[in-house]
C-alpha positions as CSV (number, residue, x, y, z in Angstrom):
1,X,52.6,60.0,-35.4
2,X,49.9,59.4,-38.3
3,X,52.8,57.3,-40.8
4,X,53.0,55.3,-36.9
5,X,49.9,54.7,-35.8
6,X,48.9,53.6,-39.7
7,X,51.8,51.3,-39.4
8,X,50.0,49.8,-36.5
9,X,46.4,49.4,-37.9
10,X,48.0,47.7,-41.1
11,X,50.1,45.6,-39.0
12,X,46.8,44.6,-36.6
13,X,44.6,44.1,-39.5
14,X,46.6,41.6,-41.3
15,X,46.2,39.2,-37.9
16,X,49.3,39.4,-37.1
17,X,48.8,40.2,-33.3
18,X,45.7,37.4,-33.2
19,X,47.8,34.0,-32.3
20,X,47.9,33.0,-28.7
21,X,51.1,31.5,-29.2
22,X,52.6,35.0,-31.0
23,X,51.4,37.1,-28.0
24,X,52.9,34.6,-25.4
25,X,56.1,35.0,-27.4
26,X,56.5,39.0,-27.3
27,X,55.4,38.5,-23.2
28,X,58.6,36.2,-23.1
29,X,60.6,38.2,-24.6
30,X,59.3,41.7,-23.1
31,X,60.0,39.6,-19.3
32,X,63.6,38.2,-20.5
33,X,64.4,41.8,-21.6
34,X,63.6,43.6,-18.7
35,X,65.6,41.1,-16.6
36,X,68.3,41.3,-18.6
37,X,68.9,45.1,-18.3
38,X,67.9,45.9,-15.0
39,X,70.7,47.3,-14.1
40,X,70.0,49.6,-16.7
41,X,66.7,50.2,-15.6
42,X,67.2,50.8,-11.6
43,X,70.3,53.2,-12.7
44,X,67.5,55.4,-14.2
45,X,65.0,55.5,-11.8
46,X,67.7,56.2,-9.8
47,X,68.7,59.3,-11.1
48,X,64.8,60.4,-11.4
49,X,64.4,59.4,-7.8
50,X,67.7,58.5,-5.8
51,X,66.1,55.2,-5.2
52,X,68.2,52.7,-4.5
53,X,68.0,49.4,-6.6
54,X,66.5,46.9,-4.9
55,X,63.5,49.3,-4.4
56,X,63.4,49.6,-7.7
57,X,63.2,46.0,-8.6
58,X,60.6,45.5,-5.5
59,X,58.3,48.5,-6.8
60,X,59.0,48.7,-10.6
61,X,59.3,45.8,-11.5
62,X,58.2,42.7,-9.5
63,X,54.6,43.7,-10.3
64,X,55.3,43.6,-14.6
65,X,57.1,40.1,-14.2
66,X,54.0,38.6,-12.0
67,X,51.5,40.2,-14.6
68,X,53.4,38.6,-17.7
69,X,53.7,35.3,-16.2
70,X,50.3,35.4,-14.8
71,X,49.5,36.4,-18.5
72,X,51.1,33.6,-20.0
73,X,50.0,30.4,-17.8
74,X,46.2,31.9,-18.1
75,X,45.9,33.4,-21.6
76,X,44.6,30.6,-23.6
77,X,41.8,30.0,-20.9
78,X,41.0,33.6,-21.1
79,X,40.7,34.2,-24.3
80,X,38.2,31.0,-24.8
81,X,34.4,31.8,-26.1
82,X,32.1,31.3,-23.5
83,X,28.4,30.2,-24.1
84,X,25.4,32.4,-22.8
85,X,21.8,31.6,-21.9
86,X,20.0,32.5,-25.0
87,X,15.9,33.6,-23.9
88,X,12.8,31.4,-25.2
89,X,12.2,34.2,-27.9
90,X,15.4,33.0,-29.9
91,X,14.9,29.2,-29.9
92,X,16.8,27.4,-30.8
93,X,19.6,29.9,-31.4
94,X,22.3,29.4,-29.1
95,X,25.2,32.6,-28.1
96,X,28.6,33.1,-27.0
97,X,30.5,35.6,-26.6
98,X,34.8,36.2,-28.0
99,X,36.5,38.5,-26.7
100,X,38.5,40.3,-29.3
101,X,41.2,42.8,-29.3
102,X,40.2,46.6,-30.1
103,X,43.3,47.3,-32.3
104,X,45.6,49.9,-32.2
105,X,45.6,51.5,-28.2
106,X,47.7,54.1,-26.5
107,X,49.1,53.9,-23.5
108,X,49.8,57.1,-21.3
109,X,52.2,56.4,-18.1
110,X,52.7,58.9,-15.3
111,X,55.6,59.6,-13.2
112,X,55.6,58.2,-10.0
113,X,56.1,55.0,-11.2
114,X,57.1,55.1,-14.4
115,X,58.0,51.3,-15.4
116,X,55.4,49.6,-13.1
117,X,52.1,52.1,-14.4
118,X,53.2,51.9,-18.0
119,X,53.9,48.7,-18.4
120,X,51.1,46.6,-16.6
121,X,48.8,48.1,-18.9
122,X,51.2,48.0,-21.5
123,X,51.0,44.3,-20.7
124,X,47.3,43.5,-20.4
125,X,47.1,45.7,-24.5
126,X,50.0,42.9,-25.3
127,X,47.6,40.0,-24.0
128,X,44.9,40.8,-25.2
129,X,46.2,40.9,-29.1
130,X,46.4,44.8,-29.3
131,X,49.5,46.9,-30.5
132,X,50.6,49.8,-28.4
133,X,51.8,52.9,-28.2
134,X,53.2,54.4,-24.6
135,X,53.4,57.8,-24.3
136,X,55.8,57.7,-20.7
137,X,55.8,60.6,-18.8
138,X,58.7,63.7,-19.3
139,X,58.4,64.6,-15.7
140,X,61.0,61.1,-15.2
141,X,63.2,62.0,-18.5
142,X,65.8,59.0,-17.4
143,X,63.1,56.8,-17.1
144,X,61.5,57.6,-20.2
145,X,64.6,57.6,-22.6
146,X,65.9,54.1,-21.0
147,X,62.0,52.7,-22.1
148,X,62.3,54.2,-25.4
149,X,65.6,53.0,-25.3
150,X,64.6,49.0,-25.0
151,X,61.2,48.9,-26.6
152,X,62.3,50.8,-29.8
153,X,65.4,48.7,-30.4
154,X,63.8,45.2,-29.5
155,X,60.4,45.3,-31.4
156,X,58.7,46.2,-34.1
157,X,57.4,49.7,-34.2
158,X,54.3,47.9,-35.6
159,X,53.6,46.1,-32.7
160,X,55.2,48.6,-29.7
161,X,56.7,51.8,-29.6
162,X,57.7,54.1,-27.2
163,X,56.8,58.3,-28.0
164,X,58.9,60.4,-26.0
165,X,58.1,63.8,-25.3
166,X,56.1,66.7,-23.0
167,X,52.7,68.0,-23.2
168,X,53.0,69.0,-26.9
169,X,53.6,65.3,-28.3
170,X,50.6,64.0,-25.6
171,X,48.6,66.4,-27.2
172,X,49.2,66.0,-30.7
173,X,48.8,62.1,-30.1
174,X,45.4,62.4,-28.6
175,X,43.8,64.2,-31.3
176,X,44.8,61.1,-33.4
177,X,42.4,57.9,-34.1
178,X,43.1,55.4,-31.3
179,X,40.9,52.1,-30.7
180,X,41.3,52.3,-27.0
181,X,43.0,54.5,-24.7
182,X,44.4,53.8,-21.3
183,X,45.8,56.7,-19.1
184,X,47.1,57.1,-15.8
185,X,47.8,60.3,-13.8
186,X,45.8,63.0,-12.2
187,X,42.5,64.0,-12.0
188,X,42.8,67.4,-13.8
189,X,45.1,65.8,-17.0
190,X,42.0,62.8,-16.8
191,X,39.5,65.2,-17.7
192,X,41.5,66.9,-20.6
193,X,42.0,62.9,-22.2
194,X,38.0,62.4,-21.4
195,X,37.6,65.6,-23.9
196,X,40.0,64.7,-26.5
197,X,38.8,61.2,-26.7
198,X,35.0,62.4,-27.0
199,X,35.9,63.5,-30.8
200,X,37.1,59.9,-31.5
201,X,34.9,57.9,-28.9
202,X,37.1,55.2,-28.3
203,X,36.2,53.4,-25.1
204,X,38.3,55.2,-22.0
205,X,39.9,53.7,-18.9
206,X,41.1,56.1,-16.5
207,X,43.7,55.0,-13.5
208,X,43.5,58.6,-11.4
209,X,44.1,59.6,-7.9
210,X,42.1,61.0,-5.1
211,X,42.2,62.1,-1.4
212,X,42.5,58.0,0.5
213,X,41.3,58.4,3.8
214,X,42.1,55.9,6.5
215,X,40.0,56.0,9.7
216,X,41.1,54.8,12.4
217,X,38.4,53.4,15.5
218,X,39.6,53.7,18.9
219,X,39.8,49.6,18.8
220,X,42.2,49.0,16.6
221,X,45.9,47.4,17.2
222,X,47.3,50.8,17.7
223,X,51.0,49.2,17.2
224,X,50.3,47.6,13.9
225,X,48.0,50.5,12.5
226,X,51.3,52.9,13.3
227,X,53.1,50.4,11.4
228,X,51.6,49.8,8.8
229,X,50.2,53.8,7.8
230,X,53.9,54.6,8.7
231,X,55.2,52.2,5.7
232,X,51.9,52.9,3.5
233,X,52.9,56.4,3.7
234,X,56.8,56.4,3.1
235,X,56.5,54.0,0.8
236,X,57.6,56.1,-3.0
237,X,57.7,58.6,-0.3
238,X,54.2,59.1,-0.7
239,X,53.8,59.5,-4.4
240,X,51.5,56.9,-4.6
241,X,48.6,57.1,-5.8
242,X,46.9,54.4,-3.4
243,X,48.9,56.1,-0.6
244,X,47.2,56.9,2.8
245,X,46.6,60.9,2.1
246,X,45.2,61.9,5.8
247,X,43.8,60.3,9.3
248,X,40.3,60.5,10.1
249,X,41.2,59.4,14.3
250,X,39.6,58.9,17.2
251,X,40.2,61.7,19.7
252,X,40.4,59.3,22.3
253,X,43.6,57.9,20.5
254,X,45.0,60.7,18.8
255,X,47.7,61.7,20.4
256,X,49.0,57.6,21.1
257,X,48.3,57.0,17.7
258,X,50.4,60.2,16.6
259,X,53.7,59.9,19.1
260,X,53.4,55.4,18.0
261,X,53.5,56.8,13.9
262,X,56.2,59.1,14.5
263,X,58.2,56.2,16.2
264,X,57.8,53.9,13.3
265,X,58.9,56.5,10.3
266,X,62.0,56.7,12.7
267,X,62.4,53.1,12.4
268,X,61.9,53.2,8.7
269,X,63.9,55.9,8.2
270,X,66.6,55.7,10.8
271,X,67.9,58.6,12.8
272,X,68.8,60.8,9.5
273,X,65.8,60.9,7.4
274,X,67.5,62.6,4.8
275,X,70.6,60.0,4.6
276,X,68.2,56.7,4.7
277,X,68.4,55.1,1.3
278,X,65.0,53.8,1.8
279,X,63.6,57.4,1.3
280,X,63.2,58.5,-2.6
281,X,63.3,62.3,-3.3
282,X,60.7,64.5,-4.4
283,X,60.5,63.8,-8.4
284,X,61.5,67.7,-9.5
285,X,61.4,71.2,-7.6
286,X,57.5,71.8,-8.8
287,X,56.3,69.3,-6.8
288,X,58.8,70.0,-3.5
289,X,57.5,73.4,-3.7
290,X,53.5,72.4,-4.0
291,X,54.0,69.8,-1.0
292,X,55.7,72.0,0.9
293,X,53.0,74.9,-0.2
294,X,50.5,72.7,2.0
295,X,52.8,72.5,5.2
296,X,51.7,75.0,7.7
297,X,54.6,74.9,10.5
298,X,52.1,75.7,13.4
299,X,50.7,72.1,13.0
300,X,53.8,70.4,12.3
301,X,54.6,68.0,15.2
302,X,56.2,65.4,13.6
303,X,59.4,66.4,11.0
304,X,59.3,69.5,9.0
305,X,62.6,69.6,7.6
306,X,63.3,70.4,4.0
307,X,66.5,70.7,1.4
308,X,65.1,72.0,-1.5
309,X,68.5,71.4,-3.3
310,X,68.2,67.9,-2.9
311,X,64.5,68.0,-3.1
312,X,64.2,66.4,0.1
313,X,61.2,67.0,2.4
314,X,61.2,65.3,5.6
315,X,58.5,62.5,6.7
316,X,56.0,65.1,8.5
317,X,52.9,64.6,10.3
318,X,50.8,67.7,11.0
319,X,48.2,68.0,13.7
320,X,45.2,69.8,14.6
321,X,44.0,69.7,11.0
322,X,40.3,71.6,9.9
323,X,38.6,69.9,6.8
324,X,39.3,73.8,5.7
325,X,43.2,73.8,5.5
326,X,45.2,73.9,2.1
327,X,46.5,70.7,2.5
328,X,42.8,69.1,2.4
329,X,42.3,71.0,-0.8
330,X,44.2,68.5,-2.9
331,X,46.0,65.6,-3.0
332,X,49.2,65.7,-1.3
333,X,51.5,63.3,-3.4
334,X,54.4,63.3,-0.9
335,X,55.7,62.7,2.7
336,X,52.6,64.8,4.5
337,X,49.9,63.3,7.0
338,X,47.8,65.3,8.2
339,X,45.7,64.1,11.6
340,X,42.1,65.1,11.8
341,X,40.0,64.1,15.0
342,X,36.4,63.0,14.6
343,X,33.8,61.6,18.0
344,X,30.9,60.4,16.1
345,X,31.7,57.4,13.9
346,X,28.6,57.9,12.1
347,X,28.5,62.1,11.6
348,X,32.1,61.1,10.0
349,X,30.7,58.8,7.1
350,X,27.8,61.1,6.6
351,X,30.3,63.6,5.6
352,X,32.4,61.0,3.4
353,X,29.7,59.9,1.4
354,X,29.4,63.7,0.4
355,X,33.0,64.1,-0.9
356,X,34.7,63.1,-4.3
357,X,35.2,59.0,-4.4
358,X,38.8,58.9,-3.4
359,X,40.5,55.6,-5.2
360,X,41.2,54.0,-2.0
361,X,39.5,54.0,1.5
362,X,41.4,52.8,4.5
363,X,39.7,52.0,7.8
364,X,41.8,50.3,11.3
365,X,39.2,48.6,13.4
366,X,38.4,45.4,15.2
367,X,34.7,44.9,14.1
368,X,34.7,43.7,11.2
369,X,31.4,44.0,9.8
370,X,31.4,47.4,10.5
371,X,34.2,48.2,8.7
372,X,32.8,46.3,5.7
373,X,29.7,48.7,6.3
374,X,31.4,51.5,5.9
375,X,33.1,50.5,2.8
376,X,29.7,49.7,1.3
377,X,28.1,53.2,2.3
378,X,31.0,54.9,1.6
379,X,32.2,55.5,-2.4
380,X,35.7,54.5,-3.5
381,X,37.9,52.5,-5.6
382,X,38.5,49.8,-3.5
383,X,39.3,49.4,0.0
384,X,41.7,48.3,2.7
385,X,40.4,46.8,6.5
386,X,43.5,46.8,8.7
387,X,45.9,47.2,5.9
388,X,47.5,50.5,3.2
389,X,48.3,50.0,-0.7
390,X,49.2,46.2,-0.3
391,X,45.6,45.2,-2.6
392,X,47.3,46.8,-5.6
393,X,49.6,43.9,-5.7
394,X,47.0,41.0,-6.4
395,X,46.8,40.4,-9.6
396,X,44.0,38.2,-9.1
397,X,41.6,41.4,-8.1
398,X,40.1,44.0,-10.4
399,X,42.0,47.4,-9.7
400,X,40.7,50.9,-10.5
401,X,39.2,53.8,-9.6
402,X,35.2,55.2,-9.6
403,X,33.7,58.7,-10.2
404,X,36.5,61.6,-10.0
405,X,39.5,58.7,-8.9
406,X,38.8,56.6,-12.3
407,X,37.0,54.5,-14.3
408,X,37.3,50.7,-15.8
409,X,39.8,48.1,-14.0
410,X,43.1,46.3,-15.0
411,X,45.3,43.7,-13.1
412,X,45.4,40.2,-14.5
413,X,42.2,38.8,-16.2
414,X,40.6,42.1,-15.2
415,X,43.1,44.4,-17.4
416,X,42.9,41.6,-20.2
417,X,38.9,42.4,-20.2
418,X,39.8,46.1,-20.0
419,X,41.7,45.8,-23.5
420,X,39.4,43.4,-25.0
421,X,36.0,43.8,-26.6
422,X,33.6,40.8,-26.0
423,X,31.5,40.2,-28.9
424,X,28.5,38.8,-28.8
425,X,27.3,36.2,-31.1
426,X,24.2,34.4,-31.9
427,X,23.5,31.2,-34.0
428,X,20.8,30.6,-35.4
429,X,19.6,27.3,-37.5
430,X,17.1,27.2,-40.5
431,X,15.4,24.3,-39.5
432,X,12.6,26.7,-37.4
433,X,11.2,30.1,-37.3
434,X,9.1,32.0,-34.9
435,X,5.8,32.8,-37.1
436,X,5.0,35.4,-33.8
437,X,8.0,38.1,-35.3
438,X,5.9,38.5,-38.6
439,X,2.9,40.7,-39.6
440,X,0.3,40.9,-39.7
441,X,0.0,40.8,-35.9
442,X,-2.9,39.4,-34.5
443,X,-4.0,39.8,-31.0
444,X,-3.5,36.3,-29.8
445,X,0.1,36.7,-30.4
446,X,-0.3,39.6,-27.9
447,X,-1.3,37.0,-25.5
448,X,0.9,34.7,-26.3
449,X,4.0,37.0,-25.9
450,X,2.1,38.3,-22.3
451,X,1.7,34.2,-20.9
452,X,5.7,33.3,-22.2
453,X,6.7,36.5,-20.6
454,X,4.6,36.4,-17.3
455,X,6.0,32.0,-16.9
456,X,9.6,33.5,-17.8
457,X,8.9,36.1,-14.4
458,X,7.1,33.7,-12.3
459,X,10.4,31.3,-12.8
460,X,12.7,33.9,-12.3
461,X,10.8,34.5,-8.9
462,X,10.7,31.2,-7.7
């Protein structure tokens, strides 16, 4: 890992990585291989997941062609200095800032979608003039070997490679030197990279997960919202992390709101859940057993049914849920929604404002601004009105999480930014020079700085 990641500096540091035109050449030919082994790729998330293939494509890999061609048609215009103000103080200087790449950066994917959330960033490093290194996750061994598999063989270990490997090989790579670090996962394994990274200090973006908690106002389209938290919530059969975790709804709706959900899934699913091939397994036994840890049959009123075999747990929606209950304790990472009844809107938010930032807040309402009021008040990571996961899609949006769910952003220009460092640099001509910066100093120049300081306030005032 040292004889690699030196391989990588020395490779970066001879510009090698630095031509627009080079980095639009390895996105090309990162898109044209993935297209032309998808077969090879849906066959492995397949046997990780039993996902059929054209989910695969759909949530794999539709979101890493958008990014590289959204890369490619914008990367020259992103990577452009741009000129700043420069203050009174510095005249006649003039500044700009480049944004440059950090250098060597590691890459850490998790499981639950384990093409898409390793190679977006994977991507934006690429853009951005970085190499990489992308540590997939073990948990989705298929996954992980076909990666290895492509990347290895078709670049450069220089510019990209692919570590394979469990805990042992994550660990060893974080106690190395990297320029940039980029992880995505839980919570818990976050705070573990936060500590490693501290004895190098390279700068940290963290995609984590969190608790999302839709609320749903006794105004909404109660058809649609059904809908829509129905396919929010199937959808990777709920290993998501931007999927709807639990309902905050109006008791005056509860129960219409329940029995409409419960009709959707069976639309979604069909009449044999565990037959549907829209439906993706639970990704090994450890997390069938955890998920169904949290199911407490008493509540169940929706589903229920398990195979642990096949690692197959039934859509299941559980009622008459306290804030108290095991399955609020964590987040759920599978096909479990729990219903919680609130009557005052506002006693609700008060109590949301005092819990961890979840990554994603969902609200179902009519009024619009007081959704958007809500969302404001209310931490999170971003936020959905009338609508589940879909804003993890647009590329054209900073994604990312805040407090305990993450830090920093990616998507498009935002994850280009992520991986870049923007330099700041100021000009500065001979022909002048402020006689005010040297001793001795006098008190006029005391007034002087106090009357171009209080004109530079009164402006900014005006």
């Amino acid at each position: 890992m040292k004889e690699l990641i030196a391989a990588q500096r020395t490779y970066f540091l001879a510009g090698h990585t630095r031509p627009i035109s080079d980095r639009k050449k390895i996105l090309r030919k990162l898109h044209n291989l993935l297209m032309e082994n998808e077969s090879m790729l849906t066959e492995a998330i397949y046997k990780d997941f039993r996902k059929p293939s054209m989910l695969t494509v759909e949530n794999e890999l539709s979101l890493p062609y958008g990014e590289i061609n959204n890369a490619i048609r914008n990367l020259k215009r992103w990577s452009r200095s741009r000129w700043r103000l420069t203050d009174l103080a510095n005249f006649p200087a003039r500044t700009r800032t480049n944004p440059v790449p950090y250098g060597v950066t590691l890459v850490i994917g998790p499981w639950n979608y384990p093409f898409m959330l390793s190679l977006v960033p994977m991507i934006s490093a690429l853009a951005a003039g970085n190499t990489v290194i992308l540590k997939p996750s073990e948990v989705t061994s298929h996954s992980s070997a076909v990666l290895a598999e492509l990347i290895n063989s078709n670049f450069p270990k220089e510019l990209i490679h692919v570590v394979e490997g469990g805990v042992g090989e994550t660990t060893e790579l974080l106690k190395l030197k990297f320029d940039k670090i980029f992880f995505t996962g839980s919570t818990q394994v976050g705070r573990i990279v936060m500590r490693a990274a501290a004895e190098q200090l390279p700068p940290v973006t963290l995609e984590l997960g969190g608790k999302n908690p839709v609320i749903v106002m006794p105004d909404c389209n109660l058809k649609r919202t059904a809908q829509r938290i129905a396919w929010g919530k199937l959808h990777n059969n709920g290993q998501a992390c931007v999927s709807p975790d639990h309902l905050y709804v109006h008791e005056s709706i509860k129960e219409q709101l329940i029995q409409e959900i419960g009709k959707q899934i069976d639309r979604i699913t069909g009449s044999d859940p565990k037959g549907s091939p829209l439906l993706p397994r639970m990704v090994n036994e450890r997390n069938f057993d955890r998920v169904m840890g949290l199911i407490d049959p008493e509540k169940v009123v929706v589903g229920g049914s398990s195979d642990r075999s096949e690692c197959y747990i039934e859509p299941t929606i559980m009622d008459r849920v306290s804030p108290d209950d095991p399955v609020m304790q964590e987040e759920i990472f599978g096909p479990l929604l729990p219903v919680l009844s609130y009557s005052n809107l506002e006693e609700l938010v008060e109590s949301l404002k005092l819990k961890e930032a979840p990554l994603v807040l969902y609200i179902f309402t009519r009024k619009r601004r007081l959704a958007e009021r809500i969302m404001k008040e209310v931490a999170s990571g971003g936020g959905m009105i009338n609508e589940v996961v879909m804003h993890f899609i647009n590329m054209n949006a900073p994604f990312g999480g805040v407090g305990a769910s993450g830090m920093g952003n990616y998507h498009g220009r935002a994850g280009f930014i992520d991986f870049s460092h923007h330099k700041t640099i100021m000009i500065k001509p001979m022909w002048f020079e402020l006689f005010l910066k040297y001793p001795p100093h006098r008190k006029i120049y005391l007034r002087i700085y106090r009357s171009v300081l209080g004109k530079s306030i009164k402006n900014f005032f005006r």
